[in-house]
N, C-alpha and C positions, 0 to 999 in steps of 0.2 A: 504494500500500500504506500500514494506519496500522497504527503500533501503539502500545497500551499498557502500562505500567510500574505495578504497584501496590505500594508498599513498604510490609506487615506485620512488624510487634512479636509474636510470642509472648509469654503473659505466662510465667515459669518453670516448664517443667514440662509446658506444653501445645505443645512443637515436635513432638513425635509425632502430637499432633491436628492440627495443622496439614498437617502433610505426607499424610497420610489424607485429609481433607477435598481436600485438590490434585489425587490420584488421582482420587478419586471426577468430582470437578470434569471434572477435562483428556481422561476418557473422553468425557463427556456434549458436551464442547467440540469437541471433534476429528470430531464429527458436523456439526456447524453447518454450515450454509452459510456460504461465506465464509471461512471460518478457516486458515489459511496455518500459523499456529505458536499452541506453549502449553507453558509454560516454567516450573519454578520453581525460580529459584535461592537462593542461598545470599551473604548478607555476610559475605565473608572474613574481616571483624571482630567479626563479631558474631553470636554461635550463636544468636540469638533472634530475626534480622530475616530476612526471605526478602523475594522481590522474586517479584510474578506478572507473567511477558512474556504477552501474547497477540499476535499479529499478524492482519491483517484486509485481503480484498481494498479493501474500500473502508469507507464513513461506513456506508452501510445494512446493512449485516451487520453492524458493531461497534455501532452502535445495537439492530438485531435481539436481541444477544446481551446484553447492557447492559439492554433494559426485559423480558428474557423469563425463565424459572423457572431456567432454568441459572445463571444471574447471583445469581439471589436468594436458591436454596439454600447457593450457596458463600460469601453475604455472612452468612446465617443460621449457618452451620456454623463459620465460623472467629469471629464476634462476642464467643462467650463463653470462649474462649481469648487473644482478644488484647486487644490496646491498639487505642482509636478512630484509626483512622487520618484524615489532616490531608488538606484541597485539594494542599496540595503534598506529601504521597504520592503523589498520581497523575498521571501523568505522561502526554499522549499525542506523538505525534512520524508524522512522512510522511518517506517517501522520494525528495519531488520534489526535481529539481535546480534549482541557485539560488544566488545570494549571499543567504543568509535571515540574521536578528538571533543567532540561537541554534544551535546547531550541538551535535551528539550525535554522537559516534563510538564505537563497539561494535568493540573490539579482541578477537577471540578467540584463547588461545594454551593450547599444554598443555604444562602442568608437573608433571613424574613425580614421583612422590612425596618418593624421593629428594632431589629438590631442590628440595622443597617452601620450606624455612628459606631455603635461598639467594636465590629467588625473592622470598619475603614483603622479605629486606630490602634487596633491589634495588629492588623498586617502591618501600618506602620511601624511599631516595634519589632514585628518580626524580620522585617528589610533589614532592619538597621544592625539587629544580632547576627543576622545571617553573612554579613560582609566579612565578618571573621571565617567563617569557616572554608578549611583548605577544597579547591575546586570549586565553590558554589562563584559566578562571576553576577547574576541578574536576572529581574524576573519581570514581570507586566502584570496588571491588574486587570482583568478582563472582563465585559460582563454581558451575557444575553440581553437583548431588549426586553421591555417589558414583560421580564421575570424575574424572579429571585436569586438565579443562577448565575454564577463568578467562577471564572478561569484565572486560577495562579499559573503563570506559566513561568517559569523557569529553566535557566537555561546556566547549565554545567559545563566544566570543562572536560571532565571525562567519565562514562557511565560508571567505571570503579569505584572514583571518591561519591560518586551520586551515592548509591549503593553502601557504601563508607558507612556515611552520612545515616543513611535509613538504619544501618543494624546496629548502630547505638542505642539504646534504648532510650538512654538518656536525653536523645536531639529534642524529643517534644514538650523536653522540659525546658529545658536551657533555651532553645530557638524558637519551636514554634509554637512554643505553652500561650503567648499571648491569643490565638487564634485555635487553638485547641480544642474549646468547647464547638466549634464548627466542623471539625475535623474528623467528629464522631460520624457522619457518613459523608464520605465522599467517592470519587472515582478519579482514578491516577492511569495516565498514559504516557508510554516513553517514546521520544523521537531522536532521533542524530541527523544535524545537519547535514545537506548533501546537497551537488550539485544541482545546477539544473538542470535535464535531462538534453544530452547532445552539446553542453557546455562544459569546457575545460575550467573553472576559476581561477585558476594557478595564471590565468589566460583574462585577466580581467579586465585588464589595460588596452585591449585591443587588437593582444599580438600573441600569438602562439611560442612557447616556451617553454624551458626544462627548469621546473623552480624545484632549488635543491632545498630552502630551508624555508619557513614561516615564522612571522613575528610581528607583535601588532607594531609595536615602532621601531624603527632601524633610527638610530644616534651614528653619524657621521662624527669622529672626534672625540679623541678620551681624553683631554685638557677639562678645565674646572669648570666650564663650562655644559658640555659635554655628559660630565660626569656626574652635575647636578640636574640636567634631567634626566638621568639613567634612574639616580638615586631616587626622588621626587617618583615619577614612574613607578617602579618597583616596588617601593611605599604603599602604592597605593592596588599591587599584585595585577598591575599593568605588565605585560609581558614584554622587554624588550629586548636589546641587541644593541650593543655597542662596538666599532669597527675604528680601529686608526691603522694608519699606512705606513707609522713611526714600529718598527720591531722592538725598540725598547724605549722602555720610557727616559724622559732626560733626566741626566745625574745632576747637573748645576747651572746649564745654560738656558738660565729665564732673565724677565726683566718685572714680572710681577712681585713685593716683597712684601706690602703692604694689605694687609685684612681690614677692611673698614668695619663701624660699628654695627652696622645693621646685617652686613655679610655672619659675625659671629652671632648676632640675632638668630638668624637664618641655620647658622649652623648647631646651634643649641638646640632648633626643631627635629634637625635630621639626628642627632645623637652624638655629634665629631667637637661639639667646642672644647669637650675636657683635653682630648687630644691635641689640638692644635694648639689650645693654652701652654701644655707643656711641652711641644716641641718648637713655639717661636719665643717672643721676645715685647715686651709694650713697647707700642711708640709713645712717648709723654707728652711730648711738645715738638715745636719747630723753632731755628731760629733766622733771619736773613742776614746776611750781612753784603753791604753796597760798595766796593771801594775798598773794602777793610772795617769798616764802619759798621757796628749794629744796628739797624734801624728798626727792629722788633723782635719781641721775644714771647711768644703763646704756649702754655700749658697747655695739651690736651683733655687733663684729668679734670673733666668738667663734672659736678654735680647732676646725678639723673640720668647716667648713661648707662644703656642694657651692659654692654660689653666697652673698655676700651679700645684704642686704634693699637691692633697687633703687627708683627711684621714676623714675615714666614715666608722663609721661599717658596714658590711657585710648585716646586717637585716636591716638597713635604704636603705642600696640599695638596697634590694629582694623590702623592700617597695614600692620605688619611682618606680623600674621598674615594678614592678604588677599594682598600679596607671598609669603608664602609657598604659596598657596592656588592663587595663578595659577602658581606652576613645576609644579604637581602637575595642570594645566589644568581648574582650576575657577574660575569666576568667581562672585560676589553677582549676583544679577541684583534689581536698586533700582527700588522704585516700585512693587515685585508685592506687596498683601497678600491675605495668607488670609481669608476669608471664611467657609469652613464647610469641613468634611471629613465623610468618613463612614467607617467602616471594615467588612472583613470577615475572613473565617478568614483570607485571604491577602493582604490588602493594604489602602489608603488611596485612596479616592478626596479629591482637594484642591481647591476654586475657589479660587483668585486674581484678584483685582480688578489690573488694568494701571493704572500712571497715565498712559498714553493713551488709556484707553479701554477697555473689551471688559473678558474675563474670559480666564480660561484652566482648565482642569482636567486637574488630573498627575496619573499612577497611580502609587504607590510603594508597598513592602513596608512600609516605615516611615517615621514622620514622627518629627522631635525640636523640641518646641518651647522654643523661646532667646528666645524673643521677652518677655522684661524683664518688669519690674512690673505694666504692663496687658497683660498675655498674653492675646493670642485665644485661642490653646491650650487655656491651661487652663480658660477659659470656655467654651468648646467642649465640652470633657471633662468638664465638671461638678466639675472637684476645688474642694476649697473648703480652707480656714486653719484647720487645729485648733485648738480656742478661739479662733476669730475670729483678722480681723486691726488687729493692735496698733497705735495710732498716738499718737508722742508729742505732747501737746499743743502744744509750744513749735513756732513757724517759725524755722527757721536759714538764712544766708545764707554763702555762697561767694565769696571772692573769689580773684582772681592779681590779688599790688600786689609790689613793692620793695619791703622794709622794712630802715632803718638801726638795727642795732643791735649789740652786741659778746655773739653767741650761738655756739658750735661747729658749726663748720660741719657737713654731712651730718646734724644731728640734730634728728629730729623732736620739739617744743616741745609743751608743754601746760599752759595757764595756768588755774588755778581759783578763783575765790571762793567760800567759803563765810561764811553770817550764823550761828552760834549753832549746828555741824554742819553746817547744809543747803546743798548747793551750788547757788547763785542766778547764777552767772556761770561761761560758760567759753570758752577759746579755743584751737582747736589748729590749728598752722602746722605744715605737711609743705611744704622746701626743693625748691626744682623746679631745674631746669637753669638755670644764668643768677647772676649775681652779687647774691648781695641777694634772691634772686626766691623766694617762700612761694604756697602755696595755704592760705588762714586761712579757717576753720569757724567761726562762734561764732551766738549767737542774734541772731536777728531783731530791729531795733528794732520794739518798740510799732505805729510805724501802719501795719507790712503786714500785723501780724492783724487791724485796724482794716478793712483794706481789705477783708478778706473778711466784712465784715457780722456780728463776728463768730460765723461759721460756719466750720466745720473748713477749713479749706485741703486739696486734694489731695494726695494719697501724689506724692511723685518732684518734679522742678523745677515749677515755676510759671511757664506766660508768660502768665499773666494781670497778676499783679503786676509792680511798677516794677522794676528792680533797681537795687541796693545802690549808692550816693554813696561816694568816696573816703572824705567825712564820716563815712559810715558806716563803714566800717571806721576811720578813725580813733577814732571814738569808743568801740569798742571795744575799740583799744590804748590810749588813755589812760586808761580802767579794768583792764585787768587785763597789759598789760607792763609792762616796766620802763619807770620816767619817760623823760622824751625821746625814747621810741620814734617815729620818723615812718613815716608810709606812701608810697606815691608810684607815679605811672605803673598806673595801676588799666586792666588788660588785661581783664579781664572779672569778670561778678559776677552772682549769683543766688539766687534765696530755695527752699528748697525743706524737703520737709515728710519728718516719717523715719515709716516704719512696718516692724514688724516681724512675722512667722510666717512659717509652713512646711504647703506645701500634706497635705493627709491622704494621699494619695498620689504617687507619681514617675510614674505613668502608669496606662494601662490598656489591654489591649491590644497594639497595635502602634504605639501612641504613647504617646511620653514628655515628661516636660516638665525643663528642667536652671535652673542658673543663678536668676537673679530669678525666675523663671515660677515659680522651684518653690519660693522662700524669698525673704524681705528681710529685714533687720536693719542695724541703726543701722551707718554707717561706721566705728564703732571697729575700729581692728585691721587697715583696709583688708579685710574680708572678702569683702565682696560677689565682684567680679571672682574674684578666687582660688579661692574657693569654685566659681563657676562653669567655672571651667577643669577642676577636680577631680572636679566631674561628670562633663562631659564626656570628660575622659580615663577615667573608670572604664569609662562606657557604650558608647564607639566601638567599643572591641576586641570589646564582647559581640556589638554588631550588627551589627559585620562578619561574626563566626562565625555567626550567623541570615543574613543574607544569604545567606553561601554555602554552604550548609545543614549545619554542621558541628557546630552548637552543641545544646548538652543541654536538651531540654525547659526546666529552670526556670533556665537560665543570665541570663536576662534579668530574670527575678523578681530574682535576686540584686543589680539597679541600685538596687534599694528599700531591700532589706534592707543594703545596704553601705554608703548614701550618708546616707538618709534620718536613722539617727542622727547623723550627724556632721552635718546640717544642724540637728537639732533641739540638739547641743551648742552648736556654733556661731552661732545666734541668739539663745539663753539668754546666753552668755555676751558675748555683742556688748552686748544689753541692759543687765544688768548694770555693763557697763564706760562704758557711756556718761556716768552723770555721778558716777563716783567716780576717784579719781586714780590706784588701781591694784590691780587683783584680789588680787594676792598678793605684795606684795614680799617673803616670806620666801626666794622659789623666783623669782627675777625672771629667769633663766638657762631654767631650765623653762619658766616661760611661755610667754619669745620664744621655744624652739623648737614650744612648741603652737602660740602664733598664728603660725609658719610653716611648719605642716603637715608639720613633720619627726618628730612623734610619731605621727601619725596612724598606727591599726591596723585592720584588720580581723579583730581576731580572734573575733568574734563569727557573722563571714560564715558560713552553709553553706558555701561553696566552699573552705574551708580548713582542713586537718587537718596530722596529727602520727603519725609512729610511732615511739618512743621508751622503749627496753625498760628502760634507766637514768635515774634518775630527774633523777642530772646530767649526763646526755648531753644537749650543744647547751644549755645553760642559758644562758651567755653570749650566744648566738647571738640573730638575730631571730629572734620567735614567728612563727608562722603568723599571716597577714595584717598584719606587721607590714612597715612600709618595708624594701627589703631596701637596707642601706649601702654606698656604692660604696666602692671602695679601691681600694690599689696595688700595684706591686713585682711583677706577674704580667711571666712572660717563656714567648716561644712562638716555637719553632722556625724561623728565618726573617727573622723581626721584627730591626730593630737598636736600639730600647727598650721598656722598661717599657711594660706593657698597665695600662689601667687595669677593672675587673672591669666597669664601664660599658661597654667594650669586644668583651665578651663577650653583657651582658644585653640592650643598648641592642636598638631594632628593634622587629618588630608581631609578633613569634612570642612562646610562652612559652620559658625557657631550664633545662636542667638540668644542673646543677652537681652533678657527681659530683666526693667526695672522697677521696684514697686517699693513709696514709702509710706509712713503711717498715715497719710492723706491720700491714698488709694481708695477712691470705692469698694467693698468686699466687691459687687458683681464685676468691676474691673479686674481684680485678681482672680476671681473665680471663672473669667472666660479665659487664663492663658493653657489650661489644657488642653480645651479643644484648639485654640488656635497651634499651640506646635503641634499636635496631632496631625492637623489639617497641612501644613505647612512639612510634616515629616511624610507624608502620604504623596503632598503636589511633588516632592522630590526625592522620594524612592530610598528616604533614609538618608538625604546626604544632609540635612542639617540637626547639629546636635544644639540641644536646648538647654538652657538654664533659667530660674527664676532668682535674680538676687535682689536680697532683701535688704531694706537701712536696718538699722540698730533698734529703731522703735518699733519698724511693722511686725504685726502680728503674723506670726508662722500660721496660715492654712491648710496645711498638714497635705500637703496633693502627695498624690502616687507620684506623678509625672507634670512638668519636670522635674528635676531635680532643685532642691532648695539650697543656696548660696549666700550667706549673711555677710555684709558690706559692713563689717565691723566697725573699720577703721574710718568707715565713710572716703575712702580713697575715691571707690568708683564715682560715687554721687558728685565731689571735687571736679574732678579729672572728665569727668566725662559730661559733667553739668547736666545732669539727670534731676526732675523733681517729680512728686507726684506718681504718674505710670510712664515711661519709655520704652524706647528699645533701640539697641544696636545689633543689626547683623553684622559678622567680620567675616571676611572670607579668606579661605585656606594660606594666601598666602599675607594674610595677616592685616590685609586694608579693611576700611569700614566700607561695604557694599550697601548700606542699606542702615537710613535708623529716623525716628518716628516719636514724634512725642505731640499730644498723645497719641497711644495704638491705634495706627489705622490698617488693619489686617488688609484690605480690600488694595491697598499702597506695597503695600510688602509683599502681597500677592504678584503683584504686575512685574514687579523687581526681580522677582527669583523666578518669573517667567523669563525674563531674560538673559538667564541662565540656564534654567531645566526647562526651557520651554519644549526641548525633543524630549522629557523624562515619562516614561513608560511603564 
């Protein structure tokens, strides 16, 4: 037996046409030869989507029915009422037995009307327990019309862990107990995906092919960039694949050293800051010096910062974050470059060149190319450098030396010369781990531009050219440090060339490009790495929700529109700072937290809004798309300390921060059940909820959500909450979404624009 699944959109207004055209349809169907079933339900979630079953003894009747007038009147008739439906609308599946890759279960149960509400937010709970368990990936809420009848459909990664799963006895406690009093009769059917009949898939893209391996995302790039959406991915038991064309990773030749605040943010999510704490060094401060002259001196160790400004080479990070890569069991696999891809509606065909030999070709949903400053990626893609790309004339050299000198410790140094205004000399040491030990920037002498005939030098390091003489670096601390500065013990050194832009796009497609692939700009500020971590943490969570098909039509577009300015700021400004002694000393406080990505907002994103009926309501607070600020002083039932709100938000779900103080209406606190119910149900489990309380309000005693006592009154400060609010925060830690008072109907529309495809 096969059958098919086809998932229609009404557009508003046309669910009446649709369901008319069904009729029509499932008469003319139910004659066919062949035909077992024909079905049209209903998404629990969503009055505009229907799902058409048909069932079929075999290929030849379902093809029968597929190239003959029945098919094509019903394709004619619903066209001008809906939305185009996608490859991955349609779904087929058999019912042979097997350990097959993909596994589909069709749970049918009837729920009286009655208990219609209690139901909805049982499954909800059940979604959300259910995302822990090994192989279970997603399911649908389905439901006949005008009857009682509900299709859990569920969809596994492989029928053994399905199977797993069921002979524990214990699952209907742990997982499905919320829904369990329904479960006392139901009927269970198994399916495995499978082709379409007379279609290759492996073949998706258009072109006939030997696909030797599958993975939902292929990662071009095992750099830190790279490796943060591996990690981010994996997280979230998104299946991926990481490939670089380097056979070994680098031992000491980077130019990244610098970890900003919000990056160890970031990394404190993923599990690696303890690591990286102990294997780098704090930056403390900076100082300038003009001429020989100090002209400012700034502390980094500001008041209220998650993490300090660390500094780590580049290859301790590739390290920590590949260790962390392997606990989540993903490996880099080294030596494999990309070659060409091609894409279609539903996927990426990939070649990889082996460096033993041969080729290989992966099929993935998506590709993310990390792959640095000469990015095949984005050659591939055709994206090109709005107004070109920039490259400063001058060649600059890198070294790691020991230097003696009487400088404060932890702080990054920056020596300038200028003639008459113009800055003709400069030098900046960033302190590495080690006594004495600097990583020093400054320019190139004379005859390594000599050596390139003079003709431009390449973008990124040079191994054509010689590298750098202790000499050399000597001689340029004998022009611009303090006298008797010596150098000594020269660990490595290189020349290399700075270019600057930002690709016209972040992708196209189902490929994206992050990090260097997608921008370069001078090393002021340490931005490169950081910036590419910040991509990628923005991207992973979207393509995890594509992945597992929950996310909203243009959720992905939104990696452009969210990132792409902050690259085009971030370049500008890099440029700029390159050979002046400091953007802005008025605001030198402000700055360091822009260059460390703790001001960063999105509040220009589509994906984030506001409902705010006073006009100083939450004014203090974060804007929409803006960092949301960790704090403290939360205490919760149980616990025998202090929570910190990181506590709450940390993790790959978005989280919702209901507020409520002793001037709460009860029926106001008493409606936040059903609303995250409702709200955990519109999104298939992916938002977790809180209810936090002031000091005064009276505890309500709810099952769900959970209770949160704002002891310290940190949050209410911080976040300018009075009365009822709410903040949603999303995964990667911005405010998507917050409301004072609760306007469910506001926050609904908002996480449509997120899970508006959730299922």
């Amino acid at each position: 037996m096969i059958r098919t699944m086809l998932r229609v959109r009404a557009r508003p207004g046309a669910e009446q046409a649709v369901r008319s055209a069904w009729r029509t349809a499932a008469a003319q169907i139910g004659v066919l030869p062949g035909n077992l079933r024909r079905d049209l339900l209903l998404d629990a979630d969503d009055p505009h989507t229907f799902v058409v079953v048909t069932e079929w003894t075999d290929d030849a009747a379902l093809l029968d029915y597929e190239n003959g007038p029945v098919a094509a009147r019903f394709a004619d008739a619903l066209r001008a009422g809906c939305e185009a439906s996608t490859v991955e609308d349609h779904r087929v599946m058999r019912d042979e037995p097997g350990d097959h890759q993909t596994i589909l279960v069709d749970v049918e149960v009837t729920v009286p009307a009655a208990r219609l509400a209690e139901f909805r937010r049982g499954h909800a709970e059940v979604t959300a327990r259910m995302a822990g368990v090994p192989g279970y990936l997603r399911e649908d809420l389905l439901r006949e019309p005008d009857t009682d009848v509900h299709h859990i459909f569920a969809e596994w990664r492989t029928e053994a862990e399905f199977h797993r799963w069921v002979a524990n006895p214990a699952h209907a406690r742990e997982e499905a107990g919320p829904i369990a009093p329904f479960l006392l009769d139901f009927r269970r059917r198994l399916f495995h995906l499978a082709a379409h009949p007379g279609v290759d898939r492996a073949a998706s893209t258009g072109r006939e092919t030997d696909v030797h391996t599958t993975t939902d995302v292929l990662i071009v790039g095992a750099g830190p960039t790279g490796l943060t959406v591996a990690v981010e991915l994996a997280r979230r038991g998104i299946d991926c694949r990481v490939v670089e064309k380097l056979v070994a990773p680098p031992a000491q030749a980077d130019k990244a050293i610098g970890v900003h605040c919000r990056t160890m943010e970031i990394w404190a999510e993923q599990g690696i800051v303890r690591e990286a704490m102990d294997a780098g060094n704090w930056l403390t401060g900076n100082v300038v010096f003009v001429n020989g002259t100090q002209t400012h001196r700034m502390s980094w160790e500001l008041p209220g910062l998650p993490y300090a400004h660390l500094g780590l080479p580049q290859y301790e990070t590739e390290r920590i974050l590949t260790d962390r890569l392997a606990t989540l069991g993903v490996r880099p696999q080294r030596g494999a470059e990309l070659t060409g891809f091609t894409q279609g509606v539903d996927g990426v065909l990939a070649t990889l060149a082996l460096a033993g030999g041969g080729t290989e070709t992966v099929r993935a949903k998506y590709l993310v190319g990390a792959d640095g400053a000469h990015s095949r990626v984005r050659e591939l893609l055709g994206l090109t450098f709005s107004g070109g790309l920039g490259r400063f004339p001058q060649l600059f050299m890198l070294a790691d030396v020991d230097v003696n000198w009487d400088m404060p410790d932890g702080h990054l140094l920056r020596f300038l010369h200028e003639t008459e205004g113009r800055m003709d000399g400069m030098l900046v040491c960033v302190p590495l781990r080690g006594e004495g030990r600097y990583r020093l920037a400054t320019l190139a002498p004379p005859r390594f531009f000599a050596q390139t005939g003079g003709k431009d030098a390449p973008p990124g390091f040079s191994e054509e050219l010689a590298e750098p003489t202790l000499d050399d670096v000597q001689a340029a601390l004998d022009r611009l440090a303090p006298p008797g500065t010596r150098a000594s013990n020269l660990r490595w050194s290189s020349v290399f060339r700075i270019s600057h832009g930002i690709v016209d796009r972040y992708g196209h497609g189902r490929v994206f490009v992050a990090g260097d692939a997608a921008h370069l700009h001078p090393p002021a500020g340490g931005q490169g790495m950081n910036t590419g971590i910040q991509d990628a943490w923005n991207l992973a969570w979207k393509v995890a929700l594509a992945v597992r098909g929950v996310a909203a039509p243009g959720l992905l577009d939104s990696y452009e529109a969210e990132r792409r300015p902050e690259g085009e700021e971030i370049v500008g400004r890099a440029v700029r700072m390159a050979f002046t002694d400091e953007l802005d000393r008025a605001d030198l406080e402000r700055q360091f937290l822009q260059e460390m990505s703790l001001l960063l907002s999105y509040a220009d994103s589509p994906l984030v809004g506001e409902c705010v009926t006073d006009p100083d309501a939450l004014r203090v607070g974060p804007r929409p798309g803006d960092r949301a600020p960790d704090l403290g002083g939360l205490c919760r039932q149980g616990v025998g300390h202090p929570l910190r709100l990181r506590d709450l938000t940390g993790g790959t779900r978005h989280t919702l921060l209901v507020y409520a103080d002793a001037s709460a209406a009860p029926a106001e606190v008493a409606a936040v059940p059903g609303l995250c119910a409702d709200i955990r149900a519109q999104t298939r489990g992916e938002v977790d909820a809180y209810l936090l309380l002031s000091p005064d309000a009276e505890d309500p005693r709810l099952l769900a959500p959970p209770v949160v006592r704002d002891a310290g009154g940190e949050f209410r400060s911080r976040y300018g909450v009075t009365g009822v609010a709410l903040y949603l925060i999303r995964p990667d830690g911005h405010v998507g979404f917050r409301s004072q008072p609760i306007d469910p109907d506001a926050l609904r529309k908002n996480l449509h624009l997120v899970f508006g495809g959730a299922r």
